[in-house]
ZADRENDREN-9588 format. One record per residue: y, x negated, z negated of N, C-alpha, C in turn; residue number from 1; residue in one letter. Coordinates in steps of 0.05 Angstrom, whole numbers. Layout:
<pts>
PT    n.Y    n.X    n.Z   ca.Y   ca.X   ca.Z    c.Y    c.X    c.Z   k r
PT      Y      X      Z      Y      X      Z      Y      X      Z NUM A
...
</pts>
This chain:
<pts>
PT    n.Y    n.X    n.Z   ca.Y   ca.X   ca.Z    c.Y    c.X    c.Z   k r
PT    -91   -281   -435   -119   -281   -440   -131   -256   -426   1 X
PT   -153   -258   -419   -166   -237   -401   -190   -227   -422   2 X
PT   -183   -196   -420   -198   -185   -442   -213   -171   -427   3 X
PT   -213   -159   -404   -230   -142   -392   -231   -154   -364   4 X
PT   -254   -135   -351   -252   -141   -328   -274   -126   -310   5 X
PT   -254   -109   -296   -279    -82   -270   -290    -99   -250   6 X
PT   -305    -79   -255   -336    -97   -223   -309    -96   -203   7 X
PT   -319   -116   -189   -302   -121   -158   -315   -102   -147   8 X
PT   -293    -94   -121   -304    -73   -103   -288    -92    -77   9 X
PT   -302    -90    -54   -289    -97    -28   -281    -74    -13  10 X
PT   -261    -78     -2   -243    -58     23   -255    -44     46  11 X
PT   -253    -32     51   -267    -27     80   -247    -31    104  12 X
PT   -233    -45     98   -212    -48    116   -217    -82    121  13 X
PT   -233    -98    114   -240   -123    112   -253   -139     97  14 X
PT   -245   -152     81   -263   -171     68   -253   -181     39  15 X
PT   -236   -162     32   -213   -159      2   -231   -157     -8  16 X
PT   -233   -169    -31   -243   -155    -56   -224   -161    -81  17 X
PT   -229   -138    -94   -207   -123   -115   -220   -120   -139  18 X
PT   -212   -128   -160   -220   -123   -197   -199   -112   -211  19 X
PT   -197    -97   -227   -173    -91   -236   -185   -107   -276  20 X
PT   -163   -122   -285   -177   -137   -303   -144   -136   -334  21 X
PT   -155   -126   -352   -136   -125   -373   -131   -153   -385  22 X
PT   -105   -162   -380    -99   -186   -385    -78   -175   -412  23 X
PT    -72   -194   -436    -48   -200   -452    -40   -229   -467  24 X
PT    -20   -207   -485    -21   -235   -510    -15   -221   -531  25 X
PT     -7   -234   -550     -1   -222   -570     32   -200   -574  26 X
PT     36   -198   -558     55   -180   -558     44   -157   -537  27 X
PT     40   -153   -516     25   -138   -507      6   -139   -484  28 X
PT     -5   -115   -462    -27   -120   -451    -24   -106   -422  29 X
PT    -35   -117   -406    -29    -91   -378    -50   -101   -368  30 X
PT    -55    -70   -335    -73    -87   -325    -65    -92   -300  31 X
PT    -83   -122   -297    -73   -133   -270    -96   -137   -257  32 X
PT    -86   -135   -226    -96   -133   -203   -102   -162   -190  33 X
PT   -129   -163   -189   -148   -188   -177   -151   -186   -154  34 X
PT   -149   -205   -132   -152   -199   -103   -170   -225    -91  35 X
PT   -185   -226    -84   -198   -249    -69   -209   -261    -96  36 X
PT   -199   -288    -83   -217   -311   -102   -200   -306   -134  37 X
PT   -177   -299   -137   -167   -288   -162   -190   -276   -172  38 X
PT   -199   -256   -172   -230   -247   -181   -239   -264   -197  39 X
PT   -257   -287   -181   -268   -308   -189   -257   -323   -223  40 X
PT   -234   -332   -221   -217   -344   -241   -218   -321   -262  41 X
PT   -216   -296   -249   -210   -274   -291   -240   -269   -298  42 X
PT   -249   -284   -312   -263   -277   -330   -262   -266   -359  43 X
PT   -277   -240   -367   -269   -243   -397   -273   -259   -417  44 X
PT   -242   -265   -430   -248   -289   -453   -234   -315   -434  45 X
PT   -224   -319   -414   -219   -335   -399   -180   -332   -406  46 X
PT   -163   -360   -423   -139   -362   -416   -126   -367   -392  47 X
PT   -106   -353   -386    -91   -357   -347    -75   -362   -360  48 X
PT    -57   -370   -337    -27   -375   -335    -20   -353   -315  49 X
PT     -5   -346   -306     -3   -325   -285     23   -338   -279  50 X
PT     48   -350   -256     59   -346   -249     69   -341   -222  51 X
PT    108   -330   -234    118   -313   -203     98   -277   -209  52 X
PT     95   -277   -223     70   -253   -227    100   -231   -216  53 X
PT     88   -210   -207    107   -184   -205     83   -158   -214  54 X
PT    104   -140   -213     98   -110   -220     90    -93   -197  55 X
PT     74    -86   -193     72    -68   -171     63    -31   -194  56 X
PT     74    -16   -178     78      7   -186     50     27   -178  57 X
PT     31     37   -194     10     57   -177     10     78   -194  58 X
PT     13    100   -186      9    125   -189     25    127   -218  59 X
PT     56    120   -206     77    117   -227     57     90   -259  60 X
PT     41     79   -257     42     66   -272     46     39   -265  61 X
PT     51     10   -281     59    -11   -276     31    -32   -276  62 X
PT     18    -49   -257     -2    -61   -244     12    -87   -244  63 X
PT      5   -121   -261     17   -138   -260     -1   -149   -227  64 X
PT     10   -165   -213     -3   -181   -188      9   -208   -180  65 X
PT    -10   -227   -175      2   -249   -160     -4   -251   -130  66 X
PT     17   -252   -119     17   -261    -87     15   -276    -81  67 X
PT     24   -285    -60     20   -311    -41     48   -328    -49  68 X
PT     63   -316    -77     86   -335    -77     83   -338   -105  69 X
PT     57   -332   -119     47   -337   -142     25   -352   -148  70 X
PT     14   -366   -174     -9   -375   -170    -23   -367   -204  71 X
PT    -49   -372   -206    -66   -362   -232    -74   -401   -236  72 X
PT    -68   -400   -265    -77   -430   -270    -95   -427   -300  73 X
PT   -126   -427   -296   -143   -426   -315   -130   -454   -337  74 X
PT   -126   -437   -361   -112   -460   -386   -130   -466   -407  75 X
PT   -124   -480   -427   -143   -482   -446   -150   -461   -472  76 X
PT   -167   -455   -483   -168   -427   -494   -144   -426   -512  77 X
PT   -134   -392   -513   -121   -392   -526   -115   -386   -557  78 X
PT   -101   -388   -573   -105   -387   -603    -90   -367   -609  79 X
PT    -97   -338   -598    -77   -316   -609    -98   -292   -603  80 X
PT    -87   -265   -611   -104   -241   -604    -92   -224   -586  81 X
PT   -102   -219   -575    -86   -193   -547    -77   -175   -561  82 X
PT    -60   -162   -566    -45   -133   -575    -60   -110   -546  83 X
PT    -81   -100   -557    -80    -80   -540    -76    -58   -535  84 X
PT    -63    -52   -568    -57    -25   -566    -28    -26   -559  85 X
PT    -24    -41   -546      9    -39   -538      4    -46   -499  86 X
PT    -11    -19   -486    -25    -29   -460      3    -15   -448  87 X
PT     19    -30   -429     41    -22   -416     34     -9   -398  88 X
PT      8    -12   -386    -12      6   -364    -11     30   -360  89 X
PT     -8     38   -395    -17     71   -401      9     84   -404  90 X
PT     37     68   -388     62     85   -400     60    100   -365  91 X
PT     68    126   -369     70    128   -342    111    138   -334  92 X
PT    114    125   -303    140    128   -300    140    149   -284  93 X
PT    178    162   -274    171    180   -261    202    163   -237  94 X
PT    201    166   -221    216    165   -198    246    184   -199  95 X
PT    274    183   -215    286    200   -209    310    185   -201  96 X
PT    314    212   -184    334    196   -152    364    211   -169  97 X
PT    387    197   -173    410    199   -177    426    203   -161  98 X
PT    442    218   -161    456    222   -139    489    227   -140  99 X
PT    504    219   -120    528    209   -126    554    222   -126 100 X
PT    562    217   -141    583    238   -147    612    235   -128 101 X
</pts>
């Protein structure tokens, strides 16, 4: 379910436009990244389906996204509450390189 959702902004590199939009369920919440006509489909209060979804990583935090080997399927509303205080968004990671013994 789509609980939020930032003004679109377009690219200056083209004709992208980008929302960044807090999606969950009842277990928890992140936010994911809208691109193009994706935009269009998250509305708040609007049930998705998201699949093939992946993680993309920004500024060590975790950004859910669908690509071109994924798709968003508007469902029928859903009958649950978003957990949002459980936003996976707000964990931040750090990059450490192991090295071999």
């Amino acid at each position: 379910m789509v609980v939020q959702k930032g003004r679109a902004a377009s690219s200056h590199l083209g004709h992208t436009r980008v929302a960044e939009c807090l999606v969950g369920d009842d277990t928890a919440s992140i936010v994911f990244t809208a691109r193009n006509e994706q935009v269009d489909l998250l509305k708040p209060g609007a049930t998705v389906i998201l699949r093939n979804a992946k993680i993309d990583m920004f500024k060590g935090c975790m950004r859910l996204a669908v690509d071109k080997w994924g798709r968003i399927e508007v469902a029928e509303p859903a009958n649950f509450g978003v957990k949002e205080d459980n936003n996976l968004s707000m964990v931040e990671y750090e990059l450490v390189n192991v090295g071999e013994e």
